[in-house]
C-alpha positions as CSV (number, residue, x, y, z in Angstrom):
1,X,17.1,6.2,-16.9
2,X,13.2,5.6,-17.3
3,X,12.2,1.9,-16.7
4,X,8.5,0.4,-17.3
5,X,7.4,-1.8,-15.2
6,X,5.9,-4.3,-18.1
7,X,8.8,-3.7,-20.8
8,X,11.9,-3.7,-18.1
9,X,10.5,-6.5,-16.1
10,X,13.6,-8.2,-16.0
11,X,16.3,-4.9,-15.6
12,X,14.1,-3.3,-12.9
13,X,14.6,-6.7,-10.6
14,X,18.5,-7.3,-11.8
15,X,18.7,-3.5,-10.4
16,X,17.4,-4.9,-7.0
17,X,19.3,-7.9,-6.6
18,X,22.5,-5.9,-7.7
19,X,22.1,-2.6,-5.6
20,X,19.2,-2.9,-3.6
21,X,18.8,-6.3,-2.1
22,X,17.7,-5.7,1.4
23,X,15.0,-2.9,0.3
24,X,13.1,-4.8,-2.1
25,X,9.4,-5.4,-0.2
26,X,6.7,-6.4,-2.2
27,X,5.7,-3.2,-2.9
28,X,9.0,-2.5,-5.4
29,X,8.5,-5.2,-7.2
30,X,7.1,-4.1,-11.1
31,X,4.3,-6.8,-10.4
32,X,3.0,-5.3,-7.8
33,X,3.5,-1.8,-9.4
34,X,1.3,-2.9,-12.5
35,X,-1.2,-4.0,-10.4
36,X,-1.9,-0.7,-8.6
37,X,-2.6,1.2,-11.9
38,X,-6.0,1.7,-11.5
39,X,-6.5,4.7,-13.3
40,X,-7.0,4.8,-16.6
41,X,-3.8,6.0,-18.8
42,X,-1.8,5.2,-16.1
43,X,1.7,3.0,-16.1
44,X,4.4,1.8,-13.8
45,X,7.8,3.6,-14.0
46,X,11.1,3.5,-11.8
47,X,13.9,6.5,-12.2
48,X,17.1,5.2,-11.7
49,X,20.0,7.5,-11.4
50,X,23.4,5.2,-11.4
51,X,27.1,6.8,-9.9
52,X,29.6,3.5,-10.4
53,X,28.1,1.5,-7.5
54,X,26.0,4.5,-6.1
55,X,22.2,4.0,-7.0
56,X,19.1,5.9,-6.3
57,X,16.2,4.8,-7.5
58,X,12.2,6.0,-7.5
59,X,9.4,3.9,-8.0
60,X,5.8,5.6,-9.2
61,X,2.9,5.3,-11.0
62,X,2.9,8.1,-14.0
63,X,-0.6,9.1,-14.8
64,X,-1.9,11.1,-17.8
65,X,-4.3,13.9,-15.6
66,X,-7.4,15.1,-16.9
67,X,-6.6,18.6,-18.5
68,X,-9.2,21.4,-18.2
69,X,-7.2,24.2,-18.7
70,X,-5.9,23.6,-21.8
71,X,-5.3,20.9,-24.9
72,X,-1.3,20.0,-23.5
73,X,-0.8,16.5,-22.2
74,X,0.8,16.8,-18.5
75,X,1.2,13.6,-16.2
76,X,1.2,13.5,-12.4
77,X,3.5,10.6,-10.3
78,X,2.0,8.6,-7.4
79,X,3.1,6.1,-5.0
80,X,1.4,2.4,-5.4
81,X,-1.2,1.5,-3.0
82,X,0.8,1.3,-0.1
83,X,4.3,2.3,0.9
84,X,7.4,3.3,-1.0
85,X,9.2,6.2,-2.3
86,X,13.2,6.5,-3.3
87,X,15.9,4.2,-2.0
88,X,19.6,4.4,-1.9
89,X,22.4,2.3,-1.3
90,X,24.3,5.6,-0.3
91,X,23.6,8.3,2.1
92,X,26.3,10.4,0.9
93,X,24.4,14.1,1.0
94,X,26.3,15.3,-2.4
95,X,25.2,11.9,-4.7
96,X,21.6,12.5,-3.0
97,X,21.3,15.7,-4.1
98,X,22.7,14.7,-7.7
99,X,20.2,12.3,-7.8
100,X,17.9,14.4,-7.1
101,X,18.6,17.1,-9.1
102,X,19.1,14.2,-12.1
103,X,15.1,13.2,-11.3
104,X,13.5,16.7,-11.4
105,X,15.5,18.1,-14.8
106,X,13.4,14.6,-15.8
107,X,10.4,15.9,-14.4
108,X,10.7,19.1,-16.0
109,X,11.0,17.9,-19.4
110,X,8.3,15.4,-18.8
111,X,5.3,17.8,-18.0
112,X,5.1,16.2,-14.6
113,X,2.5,18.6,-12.6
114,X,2.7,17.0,-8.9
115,X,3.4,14.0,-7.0
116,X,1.9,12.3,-4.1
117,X,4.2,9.9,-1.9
118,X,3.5,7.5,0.7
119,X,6.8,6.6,2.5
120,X,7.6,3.3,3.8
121,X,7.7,3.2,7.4
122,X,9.8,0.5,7.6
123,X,12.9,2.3,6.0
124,X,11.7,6.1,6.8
125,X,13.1,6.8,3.6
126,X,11.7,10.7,3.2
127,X,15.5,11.9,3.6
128,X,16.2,10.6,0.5
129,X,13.7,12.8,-1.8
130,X,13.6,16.7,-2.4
131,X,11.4,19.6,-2.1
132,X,9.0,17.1,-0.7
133,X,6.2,18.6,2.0
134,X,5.0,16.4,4.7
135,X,0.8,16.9,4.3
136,X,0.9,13.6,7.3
137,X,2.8,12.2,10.3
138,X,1.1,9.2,11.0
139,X,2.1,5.9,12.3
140,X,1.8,1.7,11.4
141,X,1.6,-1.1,13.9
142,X,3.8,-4.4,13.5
143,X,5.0,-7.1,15.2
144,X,8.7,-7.9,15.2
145,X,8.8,-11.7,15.3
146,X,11.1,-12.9,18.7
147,X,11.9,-16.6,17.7
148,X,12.4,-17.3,21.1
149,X,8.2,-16.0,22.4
150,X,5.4,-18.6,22.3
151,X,2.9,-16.9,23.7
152,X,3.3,-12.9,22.5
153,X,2.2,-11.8,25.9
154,X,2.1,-8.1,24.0
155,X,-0.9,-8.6,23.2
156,X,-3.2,-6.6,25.5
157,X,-5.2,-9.1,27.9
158,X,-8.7,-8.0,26.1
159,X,-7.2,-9.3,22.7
160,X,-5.7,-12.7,24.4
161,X,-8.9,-13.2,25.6
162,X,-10.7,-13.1,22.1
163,X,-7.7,-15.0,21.1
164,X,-8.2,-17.8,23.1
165,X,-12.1,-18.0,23.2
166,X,-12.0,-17.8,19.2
167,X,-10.1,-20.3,19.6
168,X,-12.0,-23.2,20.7
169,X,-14.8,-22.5,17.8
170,X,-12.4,-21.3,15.0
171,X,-9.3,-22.9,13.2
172,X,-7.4,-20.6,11.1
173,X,-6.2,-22.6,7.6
174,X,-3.8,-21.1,5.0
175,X,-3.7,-21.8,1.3
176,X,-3.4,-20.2,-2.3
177,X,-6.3,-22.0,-3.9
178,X,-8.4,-20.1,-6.2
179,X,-11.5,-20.9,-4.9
180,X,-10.5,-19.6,-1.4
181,X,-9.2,-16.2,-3.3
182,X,-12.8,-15.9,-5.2
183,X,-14.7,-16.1,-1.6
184,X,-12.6,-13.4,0.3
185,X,-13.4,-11.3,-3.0
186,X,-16.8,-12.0,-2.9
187,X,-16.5,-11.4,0.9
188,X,-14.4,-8.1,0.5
189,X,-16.8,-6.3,-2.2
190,X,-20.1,-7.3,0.1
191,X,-18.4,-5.7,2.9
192,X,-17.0,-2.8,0.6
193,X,-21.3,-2.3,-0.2
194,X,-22.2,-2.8,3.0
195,X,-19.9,0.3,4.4
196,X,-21.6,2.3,1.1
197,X,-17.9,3.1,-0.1
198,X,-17.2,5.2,-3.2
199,X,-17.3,3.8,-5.8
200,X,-13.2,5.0,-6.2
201,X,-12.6,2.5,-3.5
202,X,-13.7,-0.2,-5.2
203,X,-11.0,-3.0,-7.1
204,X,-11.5,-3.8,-10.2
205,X,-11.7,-7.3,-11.2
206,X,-8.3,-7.0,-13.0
207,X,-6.9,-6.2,-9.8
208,X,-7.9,-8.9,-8.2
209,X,-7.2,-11.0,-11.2
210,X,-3.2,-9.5,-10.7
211,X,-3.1,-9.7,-6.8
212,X,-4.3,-13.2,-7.4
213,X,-1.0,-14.3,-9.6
214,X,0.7,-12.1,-6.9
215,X,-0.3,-14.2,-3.7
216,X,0.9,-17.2,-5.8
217,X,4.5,-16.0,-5.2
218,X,4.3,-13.9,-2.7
219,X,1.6,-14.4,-0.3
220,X,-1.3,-16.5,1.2
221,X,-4.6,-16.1,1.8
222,X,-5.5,-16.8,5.3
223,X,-8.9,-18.4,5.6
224,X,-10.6,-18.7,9.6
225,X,-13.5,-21.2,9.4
226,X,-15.9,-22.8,12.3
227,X,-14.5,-25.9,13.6
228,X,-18.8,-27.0,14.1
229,X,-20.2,-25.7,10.8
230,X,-16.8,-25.6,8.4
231,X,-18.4,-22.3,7.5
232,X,-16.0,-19.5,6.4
233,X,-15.9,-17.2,9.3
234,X,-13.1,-14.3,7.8
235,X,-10.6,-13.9,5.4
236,X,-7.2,-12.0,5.0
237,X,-4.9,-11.7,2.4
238,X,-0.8,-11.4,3.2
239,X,1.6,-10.3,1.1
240,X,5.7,-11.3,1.9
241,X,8.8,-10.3,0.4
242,X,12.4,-12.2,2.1
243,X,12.0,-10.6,5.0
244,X,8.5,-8.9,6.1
245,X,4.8,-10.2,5.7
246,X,2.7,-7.4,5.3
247,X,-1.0,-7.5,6.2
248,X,-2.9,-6.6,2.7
249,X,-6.5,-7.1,3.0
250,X,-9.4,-8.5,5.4
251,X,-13.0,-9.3,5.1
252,X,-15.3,-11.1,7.6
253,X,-18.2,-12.3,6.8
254,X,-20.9,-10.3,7.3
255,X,-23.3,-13.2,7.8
256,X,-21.1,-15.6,10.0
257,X,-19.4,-13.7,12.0
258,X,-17.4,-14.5,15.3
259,X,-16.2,-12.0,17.6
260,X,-12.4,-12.2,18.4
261,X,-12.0,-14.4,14.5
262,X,-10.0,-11.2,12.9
263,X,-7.5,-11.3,16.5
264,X,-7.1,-15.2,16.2
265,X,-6.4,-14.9,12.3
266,X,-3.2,-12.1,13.2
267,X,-1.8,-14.5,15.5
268,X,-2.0,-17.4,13.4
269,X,-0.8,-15.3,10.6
270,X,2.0,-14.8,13.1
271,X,3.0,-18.0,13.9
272,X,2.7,-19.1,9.9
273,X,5.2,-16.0,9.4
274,X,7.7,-16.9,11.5
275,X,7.2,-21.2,9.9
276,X,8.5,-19.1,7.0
277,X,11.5,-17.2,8.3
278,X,10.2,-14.0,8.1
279,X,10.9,-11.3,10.8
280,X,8.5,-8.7,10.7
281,X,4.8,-9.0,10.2
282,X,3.7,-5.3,9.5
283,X,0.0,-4.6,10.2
284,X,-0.5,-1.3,8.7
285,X,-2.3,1.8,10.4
286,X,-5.6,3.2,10.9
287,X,-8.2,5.1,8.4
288,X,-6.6,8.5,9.7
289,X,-4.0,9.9,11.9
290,X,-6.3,10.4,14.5
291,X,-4.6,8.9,17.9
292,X,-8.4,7.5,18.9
293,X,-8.9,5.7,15.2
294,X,-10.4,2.5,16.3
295,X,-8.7,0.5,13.4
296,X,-5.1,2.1,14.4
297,X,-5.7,1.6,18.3
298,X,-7.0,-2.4,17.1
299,X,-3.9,-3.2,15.4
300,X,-1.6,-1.1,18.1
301,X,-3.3,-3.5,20.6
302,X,-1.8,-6.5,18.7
303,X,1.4,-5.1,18.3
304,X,5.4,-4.3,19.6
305,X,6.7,-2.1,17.5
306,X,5.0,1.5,16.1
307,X,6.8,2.8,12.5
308,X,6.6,6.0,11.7
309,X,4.9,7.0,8.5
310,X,5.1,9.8,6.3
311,X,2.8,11.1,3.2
312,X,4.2,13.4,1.0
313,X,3.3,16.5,-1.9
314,X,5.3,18.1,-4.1
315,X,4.3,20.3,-7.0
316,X,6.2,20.5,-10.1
317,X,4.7,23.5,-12.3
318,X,2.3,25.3,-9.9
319,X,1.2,27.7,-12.2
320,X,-0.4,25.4,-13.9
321,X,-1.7,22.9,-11.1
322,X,-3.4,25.8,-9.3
323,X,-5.1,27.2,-13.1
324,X,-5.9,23.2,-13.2
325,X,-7.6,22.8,-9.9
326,X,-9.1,25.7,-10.4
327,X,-11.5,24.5,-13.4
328,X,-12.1,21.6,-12.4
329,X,-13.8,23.5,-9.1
330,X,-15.9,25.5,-11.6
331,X,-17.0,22.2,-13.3
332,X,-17.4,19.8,-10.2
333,X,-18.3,22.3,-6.9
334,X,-20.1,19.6,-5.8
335,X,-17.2,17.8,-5.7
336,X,-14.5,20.7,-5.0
337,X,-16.7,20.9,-1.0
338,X,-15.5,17.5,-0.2
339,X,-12.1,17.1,-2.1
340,X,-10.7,20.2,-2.5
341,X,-8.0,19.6,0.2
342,X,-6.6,16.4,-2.0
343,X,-3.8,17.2,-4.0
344,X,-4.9,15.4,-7.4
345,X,-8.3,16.0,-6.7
346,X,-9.0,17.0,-10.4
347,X,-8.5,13.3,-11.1
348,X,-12.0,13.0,-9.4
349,X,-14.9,13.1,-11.7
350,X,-19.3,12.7,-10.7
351,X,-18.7,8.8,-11.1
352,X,-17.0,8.7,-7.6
353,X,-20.1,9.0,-6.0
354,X,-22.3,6.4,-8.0
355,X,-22.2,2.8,-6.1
């Protein structure tokens, strides 16, 4: 069974609240699924293959690729910005395998080319797909919220210190008003400019329009301001499901800002997290695996608990993925030096490079 994430709002959560209770993070939901389909002739979609009280499900984005090989229409699956991939409520190896086998006769018959995964590194759920091959091994940063620790002496002494000098300038407030949402997105694209990112990387405003009626529900914008000027210092956006906050999106600004306000924000964010009950505040990774990444060793520094994190490729029809990839070299080489090595690189077109 084929759900949409518009159409079968209502039967994709009834599914979770049945089956799937403790897996359903934010990024499951068909909200937050409809959000993340940023390319054009794309749309949400969860598989669900059913066994009496036996489930396996598989959340994806289904995305109509550019064809230049010939005039057939063929689709390729990605994971949501993110995390996610299948989930089970069994790990018995002979309903996986069903399951499995159920979701790539669908694939076949569907003219589904490839699919890229990201895992979520708080389940480590790649033993529940197929034929899947690990292109990453990389790992996330979080902070597993003791209710009985005030102070989080984890935290290595350099960031305490920013913590607590940050402190006596800075107060970190939280809200969900609209007007705080517009200035972290004016806040996020200046920054986004300023570090002359492709223009792929960019939000559209619809997305932000979306994660907007998201927050309202499921998350808060946190918002660190001068305690002097009551000028906005830094912004970051948190996302929450029953149990985990997850740690969406940041943006300093450029113009006003305070070494150590991004530290005192996590903490605060910390201490707001656990006000709500939740018991994991998950901080993400770095911009690559590499073990030196300054953005991985920041949020490692703030942390006391690594999860490990898997991306994953698989190819459906290969004959006709490689004969794809291949024109689409001949009509972008420009383009096939840089991206070559991305699986659905032939989604990529001259406009990623315009500002």
């Amino acid at each position: 069974m084929i759900l949409d994430s518009e159409k079968h709002k209502q039967i994709w959560k009834n599914i979770f609240s049945k089956y799937l209770k403790f897996y359903y993070d934010i990024y499951y939901h068909p909200e937050y699924v409809i959000m993340n389909c940023l390319k054009k002739k794309s749309k949400g979609c969860m598989f669900v293959y059913r066994e009496m009280n036996l489930i396996w499900v598989h959340v994806f984005i289904k995305i109509l690729l550019p064809n230049f090989t010939n005039k057939r229409k063929y689709y390729d699956l990605e994971t949501p910005y993110g995390y996610g991939g299948p989930l089970s409520n069994s790990s018995n190896k002979d309903f996986l395998l069903r399951a499995n086998m159920s979701f790539l006769t669908w694939a076949k018959k569907n003219s589904i080319v490839a699919e890229f995964l990201r895992f979520h590194p708080l389940y480590e759920n790649q033993n529940k797909i197929l034929n899947t091959t690990m292109i990453e091994n990389k790992f996330t940063c979080g902070i597993s919220i003791d209710y009985t620790t005030k102070n989080y002496l984890f935290f290595k002494s350099k960031q305490r210190n920013l913590i607590k000098s940050a402190n006596k300038n800075l107060v970190v407030r939280f809200s969900r008003n609209y007007k705080y949402f517009l200035r972290f997105k004016k806040n996020y694209l200046n920054l986004m400019i300023e570090k002359k990112a492709n223009k792929e990387l960019f939000f559209s405003n619809t997305y932000f329009s979306n994660l907007y009626k998201f927050i309202k529900k499921n998350g808060f914008i946190a918002r660190v301001v001068s305690k002097k000027s009551n000028d906005d210092v830094a912004y970051g956006i948190f996302l929450f499901s029953d149990k985990y906050v997850h740690y969406h999106l940041s943006a300093p600004c450029l113009k006003n800002y305070v070494p150590g306000s991004i530290n005192l924000m996590i903490y605060k964010s910390l201490i707001f997290s656990k006000k709500l009950d939740k018991f994991f505040l998950h901080l993400g990774g770095g911009n690559s695996s590499n073990v030196d990444d300054s953005l991985f060793k920041f949020k490692q520094s703030m942390s006391n608990q690594l999860c490990s994190y898997k991306i994953g490729k698989r190819i459906f029809n290969k004959e006709f993925y490689d004969l794809n990839k291949k024109n689409w070299q001949k009509k972008y080489p420009m383009l096939s030096k840089t991206f070559s090595k991305y699986l659905l690189c032939y989604h990529l077109d001259d406009n990623i490079l315009q500002k």
